[in-house]
Each structure stands twice: as structure tokens, then as C-alpha cells.
C-alpha positions as CSV (number, residue, x, y, z in Angstrom):
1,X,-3.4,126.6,-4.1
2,X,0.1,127.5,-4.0
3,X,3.1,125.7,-4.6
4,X,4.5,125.8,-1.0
5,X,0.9,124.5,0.4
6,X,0.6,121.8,-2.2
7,X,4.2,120.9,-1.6
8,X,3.0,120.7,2.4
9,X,0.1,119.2,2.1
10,X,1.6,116.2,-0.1
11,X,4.0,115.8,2.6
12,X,1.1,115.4,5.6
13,X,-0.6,112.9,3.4
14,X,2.2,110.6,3.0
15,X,2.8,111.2,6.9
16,X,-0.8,109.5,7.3
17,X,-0.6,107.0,4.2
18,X,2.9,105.3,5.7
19,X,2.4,105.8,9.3
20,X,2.0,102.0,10.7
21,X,-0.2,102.5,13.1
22,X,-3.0,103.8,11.0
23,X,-2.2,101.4,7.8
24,X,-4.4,98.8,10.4
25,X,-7.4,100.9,10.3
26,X,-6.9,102.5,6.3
27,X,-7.0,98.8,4.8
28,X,-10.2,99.6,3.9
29,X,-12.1,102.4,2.4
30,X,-14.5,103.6,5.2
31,X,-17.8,106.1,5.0
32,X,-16.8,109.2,7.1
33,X,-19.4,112.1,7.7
34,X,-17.4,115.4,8.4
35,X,-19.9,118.0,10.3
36,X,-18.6,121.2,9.4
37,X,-16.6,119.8,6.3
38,X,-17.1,122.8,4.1
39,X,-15.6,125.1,7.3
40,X,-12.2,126.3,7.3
41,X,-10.7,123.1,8.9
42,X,-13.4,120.7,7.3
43,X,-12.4,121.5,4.5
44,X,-8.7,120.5,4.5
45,X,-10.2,117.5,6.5
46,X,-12.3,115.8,3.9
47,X,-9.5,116.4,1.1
48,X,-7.2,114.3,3.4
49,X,-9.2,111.6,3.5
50,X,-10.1,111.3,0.4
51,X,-7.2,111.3,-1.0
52,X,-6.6,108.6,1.5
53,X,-9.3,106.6,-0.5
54,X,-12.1,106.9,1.6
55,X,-15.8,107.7,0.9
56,X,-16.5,111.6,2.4
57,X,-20.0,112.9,3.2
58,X,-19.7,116.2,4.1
59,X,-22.2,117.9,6.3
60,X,-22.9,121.3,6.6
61,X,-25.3,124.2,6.9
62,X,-23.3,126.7,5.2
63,X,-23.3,129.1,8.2
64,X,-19.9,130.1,8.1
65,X,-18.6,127.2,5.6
66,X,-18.2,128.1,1.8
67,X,-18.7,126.1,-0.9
68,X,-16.1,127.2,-2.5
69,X,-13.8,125.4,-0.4
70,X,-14.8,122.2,-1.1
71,X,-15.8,122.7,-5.0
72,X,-13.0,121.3,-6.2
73,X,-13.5,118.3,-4.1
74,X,-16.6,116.9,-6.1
75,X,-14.3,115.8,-9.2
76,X,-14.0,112.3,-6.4
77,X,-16.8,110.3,-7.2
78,X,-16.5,109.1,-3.4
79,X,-17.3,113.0,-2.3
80,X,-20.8,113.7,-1.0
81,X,-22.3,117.2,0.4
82,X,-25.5,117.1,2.7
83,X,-26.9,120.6,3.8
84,X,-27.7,120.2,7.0
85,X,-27.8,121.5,10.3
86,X,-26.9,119.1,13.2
87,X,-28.9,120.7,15.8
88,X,-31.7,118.8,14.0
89,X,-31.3,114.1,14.0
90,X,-29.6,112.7,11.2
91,X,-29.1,109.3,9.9
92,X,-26.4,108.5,7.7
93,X,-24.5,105.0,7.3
94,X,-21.0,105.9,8.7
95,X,-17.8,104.4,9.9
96,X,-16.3,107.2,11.1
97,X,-17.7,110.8,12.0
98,X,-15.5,113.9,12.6
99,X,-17.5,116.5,14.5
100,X,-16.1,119.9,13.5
101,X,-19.5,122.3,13.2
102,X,-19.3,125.2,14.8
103,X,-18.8,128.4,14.3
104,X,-14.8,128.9,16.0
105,X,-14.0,132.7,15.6
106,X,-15.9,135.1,17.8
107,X,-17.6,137.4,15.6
108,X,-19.0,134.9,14.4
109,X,-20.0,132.7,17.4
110,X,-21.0,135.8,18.9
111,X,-23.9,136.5,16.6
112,X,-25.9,133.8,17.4
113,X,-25.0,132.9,21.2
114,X,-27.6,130.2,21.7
115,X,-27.4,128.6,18.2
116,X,-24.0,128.3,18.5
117,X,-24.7,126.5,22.2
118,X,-27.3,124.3,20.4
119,X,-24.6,123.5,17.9
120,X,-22.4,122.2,20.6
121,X,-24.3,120.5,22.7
122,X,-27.7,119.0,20.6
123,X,-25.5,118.6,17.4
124,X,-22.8,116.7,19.5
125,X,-26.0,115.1,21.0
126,X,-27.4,114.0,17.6
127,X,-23.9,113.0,16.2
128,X,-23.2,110.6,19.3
129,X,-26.8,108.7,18.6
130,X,-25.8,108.4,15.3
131,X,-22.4,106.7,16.7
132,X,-24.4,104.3,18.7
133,X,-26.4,103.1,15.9
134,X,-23.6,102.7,13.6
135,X,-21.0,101.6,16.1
136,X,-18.8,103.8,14.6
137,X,-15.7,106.2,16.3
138,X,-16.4,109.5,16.5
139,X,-14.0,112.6,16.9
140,X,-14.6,116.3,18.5
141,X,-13.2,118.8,17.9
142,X,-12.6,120.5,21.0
143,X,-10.5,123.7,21.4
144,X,-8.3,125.7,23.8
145,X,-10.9,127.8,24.9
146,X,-12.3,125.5,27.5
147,X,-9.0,126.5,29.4
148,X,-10.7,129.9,29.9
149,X,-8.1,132.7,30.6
150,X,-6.0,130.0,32.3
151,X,-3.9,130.6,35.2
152,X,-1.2,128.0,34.7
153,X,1.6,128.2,31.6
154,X,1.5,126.2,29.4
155,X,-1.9,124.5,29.1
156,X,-1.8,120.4,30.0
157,X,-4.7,118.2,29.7
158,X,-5.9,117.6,32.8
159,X,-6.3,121.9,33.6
160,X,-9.9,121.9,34.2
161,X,-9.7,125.6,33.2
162,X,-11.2,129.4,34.1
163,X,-13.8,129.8,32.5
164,X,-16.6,132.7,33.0
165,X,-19.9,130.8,32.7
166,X,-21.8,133.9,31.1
167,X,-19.2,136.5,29.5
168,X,-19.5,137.0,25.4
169,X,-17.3,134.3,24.9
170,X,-18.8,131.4,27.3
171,X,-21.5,130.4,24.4
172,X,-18.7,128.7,22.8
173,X,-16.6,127.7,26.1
174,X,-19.3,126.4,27.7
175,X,-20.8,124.7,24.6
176,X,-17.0,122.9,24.2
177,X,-17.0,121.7,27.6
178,X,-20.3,120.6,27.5
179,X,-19.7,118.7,24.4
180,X,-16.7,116.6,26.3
181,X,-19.1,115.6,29.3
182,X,-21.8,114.1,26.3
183,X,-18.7,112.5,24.6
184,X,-17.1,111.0,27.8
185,X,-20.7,110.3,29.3
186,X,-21.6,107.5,25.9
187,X,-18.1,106.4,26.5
188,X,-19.0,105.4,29.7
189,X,-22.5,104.2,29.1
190,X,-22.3,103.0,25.7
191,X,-18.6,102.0,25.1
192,X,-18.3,104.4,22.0
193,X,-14.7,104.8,20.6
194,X,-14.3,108.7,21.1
195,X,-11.5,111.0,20.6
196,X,-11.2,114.6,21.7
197,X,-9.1,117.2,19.8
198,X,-8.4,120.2,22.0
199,X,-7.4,123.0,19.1
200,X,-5.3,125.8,19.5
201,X,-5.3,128.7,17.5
202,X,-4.7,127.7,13.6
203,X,-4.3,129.6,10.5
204,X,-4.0,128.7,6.6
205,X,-5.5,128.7,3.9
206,X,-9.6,128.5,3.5
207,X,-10.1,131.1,6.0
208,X,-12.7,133.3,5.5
209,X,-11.3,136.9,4.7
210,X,-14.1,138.0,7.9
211,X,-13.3,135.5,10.1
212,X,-12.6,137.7,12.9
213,X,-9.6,136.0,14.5
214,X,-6.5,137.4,14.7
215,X,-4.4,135.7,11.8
216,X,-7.1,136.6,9.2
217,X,-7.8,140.0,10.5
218,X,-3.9,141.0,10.6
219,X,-3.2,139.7,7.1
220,X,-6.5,141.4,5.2
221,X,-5.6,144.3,7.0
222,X,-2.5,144.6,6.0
223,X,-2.6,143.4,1.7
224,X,-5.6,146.2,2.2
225,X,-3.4,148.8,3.5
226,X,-5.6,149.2,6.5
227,X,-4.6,149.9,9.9
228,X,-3.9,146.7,12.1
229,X,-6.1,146.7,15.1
230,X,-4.3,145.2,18.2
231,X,-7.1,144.5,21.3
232,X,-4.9,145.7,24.3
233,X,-1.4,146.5,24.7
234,X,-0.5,143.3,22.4
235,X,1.7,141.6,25.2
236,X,-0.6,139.0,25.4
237,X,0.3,135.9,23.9
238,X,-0.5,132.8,21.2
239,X,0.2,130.2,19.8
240,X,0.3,129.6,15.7
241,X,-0.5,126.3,14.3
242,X,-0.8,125.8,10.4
243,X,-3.6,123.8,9.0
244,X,-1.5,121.1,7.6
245,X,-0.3,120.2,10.8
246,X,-3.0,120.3,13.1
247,X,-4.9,118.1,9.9
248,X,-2.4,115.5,10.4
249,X,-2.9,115.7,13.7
250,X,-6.8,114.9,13.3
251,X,-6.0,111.8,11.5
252,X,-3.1,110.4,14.0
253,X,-5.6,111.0,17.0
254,X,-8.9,109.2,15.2
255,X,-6.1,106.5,14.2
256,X,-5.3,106.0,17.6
257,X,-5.8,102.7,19.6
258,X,-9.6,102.8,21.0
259,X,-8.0,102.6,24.9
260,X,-6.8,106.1,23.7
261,X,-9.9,108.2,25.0
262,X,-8.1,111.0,26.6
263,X,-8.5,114.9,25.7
264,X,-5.1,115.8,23.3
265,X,-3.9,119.2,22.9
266,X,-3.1,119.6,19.4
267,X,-1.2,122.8,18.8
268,X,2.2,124.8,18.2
269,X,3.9,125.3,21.7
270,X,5.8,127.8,19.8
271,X,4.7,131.3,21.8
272,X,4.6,134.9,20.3
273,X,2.9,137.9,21.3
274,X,-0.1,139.6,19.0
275,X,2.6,142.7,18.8
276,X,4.9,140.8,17.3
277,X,2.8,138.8,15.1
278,X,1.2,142.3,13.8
279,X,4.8,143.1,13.0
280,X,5.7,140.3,11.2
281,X,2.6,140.6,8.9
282,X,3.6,143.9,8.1
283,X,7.1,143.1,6.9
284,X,6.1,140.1,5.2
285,X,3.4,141.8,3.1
286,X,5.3,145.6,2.4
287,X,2.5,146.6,3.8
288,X,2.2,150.6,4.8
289,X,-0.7,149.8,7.3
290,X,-0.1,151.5,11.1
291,X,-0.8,149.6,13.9
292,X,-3.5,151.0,16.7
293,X,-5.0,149.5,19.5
294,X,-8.1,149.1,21.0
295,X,-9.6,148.2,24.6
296,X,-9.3,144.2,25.1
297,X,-12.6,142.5,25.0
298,X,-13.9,140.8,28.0
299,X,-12.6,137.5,28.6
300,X,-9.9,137.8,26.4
301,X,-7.6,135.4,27.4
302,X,-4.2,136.6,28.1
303,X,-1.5,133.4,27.8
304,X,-2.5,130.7,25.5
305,X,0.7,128.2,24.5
306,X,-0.6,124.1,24.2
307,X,2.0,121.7,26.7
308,X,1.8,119.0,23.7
309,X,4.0,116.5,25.7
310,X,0.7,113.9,25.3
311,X,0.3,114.3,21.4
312,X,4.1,113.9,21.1
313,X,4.1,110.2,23.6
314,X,0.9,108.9,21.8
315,X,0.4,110.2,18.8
316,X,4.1,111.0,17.4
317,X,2.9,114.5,16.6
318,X,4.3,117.5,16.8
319,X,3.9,120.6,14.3
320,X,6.2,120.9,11.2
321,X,5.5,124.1,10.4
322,X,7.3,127.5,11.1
323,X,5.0,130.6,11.7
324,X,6.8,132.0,8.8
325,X,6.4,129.6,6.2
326,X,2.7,129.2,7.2
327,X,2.0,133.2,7.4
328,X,3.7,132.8,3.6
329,X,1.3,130.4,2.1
330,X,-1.3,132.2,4.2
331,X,-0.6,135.8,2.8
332,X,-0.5,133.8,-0.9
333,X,-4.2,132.7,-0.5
334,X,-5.7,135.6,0.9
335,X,-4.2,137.7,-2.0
336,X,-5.3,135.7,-4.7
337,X,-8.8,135.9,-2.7
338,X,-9.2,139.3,-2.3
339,X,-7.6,140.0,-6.1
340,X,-10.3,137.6,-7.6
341,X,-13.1,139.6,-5.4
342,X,-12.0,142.6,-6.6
343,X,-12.0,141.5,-10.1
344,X,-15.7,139.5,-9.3
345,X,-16.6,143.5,-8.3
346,X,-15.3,144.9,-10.9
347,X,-17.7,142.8,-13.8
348,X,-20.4,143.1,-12.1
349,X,-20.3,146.8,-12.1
């Protein structure tokens, strides 16, 4: 972990320890099951808290989570890992439970269409019982993506979206927007506390080097010497949230009074297109890779910037972060990753 990230990461933990309208609800130590917690944003999720001094059981089938990014984790004796897929019932003890399993980039969500639907809508299923029983909050993690390939700029809350029910993509839109209904249906019927995350794209460290989205794939590319792929003419636009930030936002949200049940986008409003963030990789890594393009995928949606006017009035959030910094201590991790699999390749031959 780099200086700059550990320097970052400090800060957004103080941010949560001294912010006095969580202090209520951190007074004392709570049991909090992460689903998905060995996952890219799990990950950085269950560190958080514990070093908030709460007791962590992370869940996970190890799909697209690594152990490796939460090894270090189990030198807290209040750290626990449970391999498990949440398709399937579970019964833990919980105060809290942070629903963040599923598979988020599209390679990967892609391969298994109707798992990754079963993920989102029985797993969300089986993670709301388990609220009931325990009377305990619960948090999903929602994304952007339920906006479709939205016709208004920027994206507020109440959008209800353009989504194609049955393209390549609509396993995981629909499976989101499916998981909201569940969530706001056991508000209604069962009083739960719920709060819904609505993520826009985020990048940092504990990526997976084949993720498939476009931070990841622009960075590896590039400390590889590889050509940057670019799907379409690049105009069309994103927005860059690090992990730190969109972290603390996590914690601010579940922190927030239980009246607090709307949807929150929690993103980076700052906008720049995929041509310019291939660009700024390449500078930033002295990297000799070309850039080439390739048709756009169906459903590929073409704006994508977060209206955060909600998280800012509610939560007191906004993102810290400048793309640059964060594509700094992002560039750090994935070439100390790829060095040490080279060198893991290199003993074993």
C-alpha cells in the first residue's frame, strides 16, 4: 500500500471516527456481515470498519473477490471470512449488513448472466430475511447502471432510467433495479432501516488487473506496453471516483438517520471523456502504448456524470479526490502487482 493511499485512507477514517452524526451509532462495537467483502470495494469496506472497532464477517464466494485483498485483514482478532454464496439462506447474528456481492464489471457479469441475476435479486432476497430476523440496517449497493443509457445530464435520483430489459448488460441492470423494489418493498412491509448506494464508476487500488472496466484495462495496458483499446470514438463520457471516497461515503449513508431511506448517488460529478482519460494514463505512466479503437458494445452508455446535490444536503459528502492523484496511487498498485506476478512467474519456471 503506498504512501499516498495510506496517507488518504487515514484521512477518510478520521472523516468517519469524528463525524458527529455517526459518533451516535459507533458508541458501540457492532457485528457487520459485508457480502462481497473480499471484492474490490469490500475489501476497503471491511478495513474501514474495523479499524473503526467493529466486529467484520466477511462473506464471500470468491467469484471475482481475492483473498489477497483481505489477508492482511485477519491480524484483527474481530475479522471473520465465511465462503459463501448468497444466492443460497444464511444466518448470521448481525447488526449491520452491507450488501456488496456482485460481480460489477462486464466481463465478468457477462459470463454468467443468470447467476449474476440470482446474485441480485435471491442474494438481496436472502440478505433482507436475515435483516428481519435480526432487526438490523442493511445497505445496497446499488450503481449507476440502473440509469441505463440515460437521456437527461447529469443523473438525479428520482431518473427512473433507460434501460434495455434484455441487451448484454441488462443481467446486471435489471438485477440492480430489482434489488431496490425487494429493498424498498420490506421497508414498506417490514419497517427495515435500508439505505441505497447508487455507485458510479470507481477506481483504486484492489482491482483486479482483468477486471474489464475501463480504469483497470487503460492502466495494465499501458505499464504493459500494450495498445489502449478505446470502444467507439472515445467522446463518450465518465465519471472517476476513487475508492477512498466513495468508502467514506458508504459509511456516512449507513450512518444516516433511519427516516433517511432514499436512493443516494454517490459519485465524482467531475466529467471526462474515455479519450482523454486514455491520454492521461499514457502520460502518467511513460508509456509507449498506441491507442486504437474498436466498435462500441451494445448498450454502452454514452453520458454518465452523478448530480450529487442529495449526498452533499444529507450526507455532507462530496469526493476529495482529484482523478490525478487517484490514477497515481492507482498506477502504484497495479505495478507493484503485475511486478510481483511476474516475479511469482518467473520461480515457478
Amino acid at each position: 500500500m503506498g504512501e499516498l493511499y495510506k496517507t488518504r485512507f487515514r484521512s477518510a477514517v478520521t472523516s468517519v471516527q469524528n463525524d458527529t452524526r455517526l459518533l451516535s451509532r459507533n458508541e458501540a462495537p457492532r457485528r457487520i456481515l459485508v457480502a462481497g467483502g473480499a471484492g474490490f470495494l469490500g475489501s476497503h469496506l471491511c478495513e474501514i470498519l474495523l479499524r473503526a472497532g467493529h466486529k467484520v464477517i466477511c462473506v464471500d464466494n470468491f467469484s471475482t473477490g481475492l483473498r489477497r485483498n483481505v489477508r492482511h485483514l485477519t491480524r484483527f482478532d474481530t475479522f471473520s471470512i465465511v465462503s459463501h454464496d448468497i444466492i443460497e439462506p444464511i444466518d448470521l447474528l448481525v447488526d449491520e449488513i452491507y450488501n456488496l456481492a456482485c460481480p460489477a464489471s462486464p466481463p465478468h457479469y457477462q459470463a454468467d448472466p443468470i447467476h449474476t441475476m440470482k446474485t441480485s435479486v435471491f442474494g438481496s432476497l436472502n440478505l433482507l430475511e436475515l435483516a428481519v430476523r435480526h432487526n438490523a440496517r442493511i445497505f445496497q449497493a446499488s450503481t449507476s447502471e440502473i440509469y441505463g443509457d440515460p437521456h437527461i445530464h447529469p443523473q438525479v435520483e428520482s431518473y427512473w432510467g433507460n434501460v434495455n430489459s434484455f441487451g448484454p448488460r441488462s443481467c446486471y441492470d435489471e438485477g440492480k433495479r430489482c434489488a431496490e423494489t425487494l429493498f424498498f418493498d420490506f421497508h414498506k412491509k417490514y419497517g427495515l432501516e435500508i439505505k441505497i448506494a447508487r455507485i458510479f464508476n470507481t477506481y483504486g487500488p484492489h482491482m483486479r488487473p482483468d477486471d474489464g472496466r475501463v480504469v483497470s484495462n487503460f492502466i495494465v495496458q499501458a505499464l504493459k506496453g500494450e495498445d489502449i483499446t478505446i470502444y467507439g470514438d472515445g467522446s463518450q463520457t465518465r465519471s472517476f471516483c476513487f475508492v477512498d471516497d466513495l468508502i467514506d461515503g458508504f459509511v456516512r449513508l449507513m450512518g444516516a438517520a433511519p427516516s433517511f431511506d432514499s436512493p443516494v448517488n454517490l459519485g465524482n460529478p467531475g466529467e471526462f471523456t474515455i479519450g482523454e482519460l486514455a491520454e492521461q494514463v499514457i502520460e502518467m505512466t511513460g508509456s509507449s502504448s498506441k491507442i486504437v479503437h474498436y466498435p462500441l458494445p451494445v448498450d454502452d452508455p454514452r453520458q454518465r456524470r452523478p448530480d450529487i446535490s442529495l449526498a452533499r444536503r444529507a450526507l455532507d459528502w462530496q469526493p476529495k479526490v482529484p482523478l490525478s492523484v487517484g490514477l497515481k496511487e492507482t498506477i502504484l498498485y497495479f505495478d507493484r502487482l503485475l511486478a510481483q506476478t511476474n516475479q511469482d512467474l518467473v520461480e515457478v519456471a
